[in-house]
N, C-alpha and C positions, 0 to 999 in steps of 0.2 A: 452591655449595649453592643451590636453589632454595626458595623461601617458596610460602605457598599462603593464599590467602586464603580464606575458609571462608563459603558463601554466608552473607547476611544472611537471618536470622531461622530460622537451621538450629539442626533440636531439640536444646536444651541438656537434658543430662543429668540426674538430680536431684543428684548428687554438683556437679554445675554452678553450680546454683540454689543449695544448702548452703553453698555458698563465697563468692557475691556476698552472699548475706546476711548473712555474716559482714564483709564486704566494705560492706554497708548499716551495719552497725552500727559500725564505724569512722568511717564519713561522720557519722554521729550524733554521735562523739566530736569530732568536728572543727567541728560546729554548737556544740557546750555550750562550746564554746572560742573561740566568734565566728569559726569560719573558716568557706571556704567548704566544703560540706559532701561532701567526697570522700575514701575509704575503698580500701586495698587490700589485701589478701591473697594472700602466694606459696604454695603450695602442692607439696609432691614427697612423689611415695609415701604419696599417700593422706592427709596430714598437714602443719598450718600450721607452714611457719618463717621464716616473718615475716611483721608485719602494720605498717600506719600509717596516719596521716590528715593530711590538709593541718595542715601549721601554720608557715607563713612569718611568717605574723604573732606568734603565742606565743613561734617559736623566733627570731624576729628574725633568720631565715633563706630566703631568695629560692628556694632547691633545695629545701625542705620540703613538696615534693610529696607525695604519697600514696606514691607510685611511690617514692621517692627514697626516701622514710620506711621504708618495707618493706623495701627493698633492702638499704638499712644492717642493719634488725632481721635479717635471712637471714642476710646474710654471717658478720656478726657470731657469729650460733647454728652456723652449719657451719663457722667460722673459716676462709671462703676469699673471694674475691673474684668469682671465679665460682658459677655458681650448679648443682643437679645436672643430668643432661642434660634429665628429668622435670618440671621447675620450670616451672607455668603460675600466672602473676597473675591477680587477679581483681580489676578496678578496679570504679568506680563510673561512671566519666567519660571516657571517652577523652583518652588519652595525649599530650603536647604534646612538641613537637622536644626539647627539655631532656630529659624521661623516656623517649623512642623512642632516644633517644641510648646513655643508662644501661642498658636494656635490652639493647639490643647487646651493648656493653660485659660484662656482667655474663651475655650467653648465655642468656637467658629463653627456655625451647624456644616459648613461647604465650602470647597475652596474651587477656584475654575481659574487652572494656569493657561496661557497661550501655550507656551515652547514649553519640553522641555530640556532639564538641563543635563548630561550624560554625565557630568563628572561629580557635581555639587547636588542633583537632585535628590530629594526623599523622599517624594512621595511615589515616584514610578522608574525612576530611572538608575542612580548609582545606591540607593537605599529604598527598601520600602516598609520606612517606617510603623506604617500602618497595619501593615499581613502580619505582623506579631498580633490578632486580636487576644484580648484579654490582658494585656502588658498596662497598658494605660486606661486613666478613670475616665479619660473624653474618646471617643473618635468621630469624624467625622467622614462627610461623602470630600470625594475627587472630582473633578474632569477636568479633562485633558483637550485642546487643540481648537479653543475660541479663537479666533483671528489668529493664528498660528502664523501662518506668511506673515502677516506685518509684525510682528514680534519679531520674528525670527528675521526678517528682513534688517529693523533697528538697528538689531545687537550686531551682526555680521557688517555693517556698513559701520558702526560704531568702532568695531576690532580691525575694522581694512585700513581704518583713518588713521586708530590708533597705531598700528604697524606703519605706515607711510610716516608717521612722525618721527616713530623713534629709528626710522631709516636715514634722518635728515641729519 
């Protein structure tokens, strides 16, 4: 099976846009919880089944990704381990090796990150997991730079806060 990576800054739908927002507002949920503030959203057939936000630190859990969060929330609601063929995430932050991994695994037909991440990322940025084809039995599609400003806006207003704190 070949993957396709979908150029950068190709027009996101509004049903696109609808999903990262809801995707924003997880990452919000994960700020009022002192995490860092990343948000996801699976989506199949038009409709959320499953959603989460960082919280390695609340859950006293290191995989408490966004990504990983949601994942659980999905399976869980369709009672399977895989995910349907139609299943596109809608993250905040681009995806790190630990959740490019799980996606695999779990068959994500598409992932659609806001930002991404230059030092943690996999899929476009400090890794690109993906460009090995033929390595892995899944792959899937990319894109990149759904509501990007507001994402990227979050995290950077999330990190100035945290830095004025631990100046105090």
């Amino acid at each position: 099976m070949s993957f396709e990576v979908i150029p950068e800054r190709y027009p996101f739908t509004t049903d696109d846009e609808k999903w990262m927002h809801l995707a924003l507002e997880q990452a919000s949920f994960a700020e009022m919880h002192g995490e860092i503030p990343v948000g996801a959203v699976i989506v199949s057939q038009n409709r959320v089944i499953g959603v989460g936000y960082n919280a390695p630190i609340t859950l006293h859990d290191p995989t408490a990704h966004a990504e990983i969060v949601a994942l659980r929330d999905a399976c869980a609601r369709i009672q399977n381990y895989r995910l349907p063929d139609d299943a596109v995430l809608y993250v905040t932050l681009e995806p790190c090796t630990m959740c490019v991994g799980a996606l695999v695994h779990a068959r994500i037909q598409k992932v659609i990150f806001a930002a991404s991440e230059p030092k943690a990322g996999s899929l476009l940025s400090a890794r690109q997991l993906l460009s090995n084809n033929g390595y892995y039995n899944h792959v899937f599609e990319y894109q990149h730079g759904c509501l990007e400003r507001q994402a990227s806006a979050l995290l950077r207003a999330f990190f100035k806060k945290r830095r004025a704190q631990k100046k105090q």
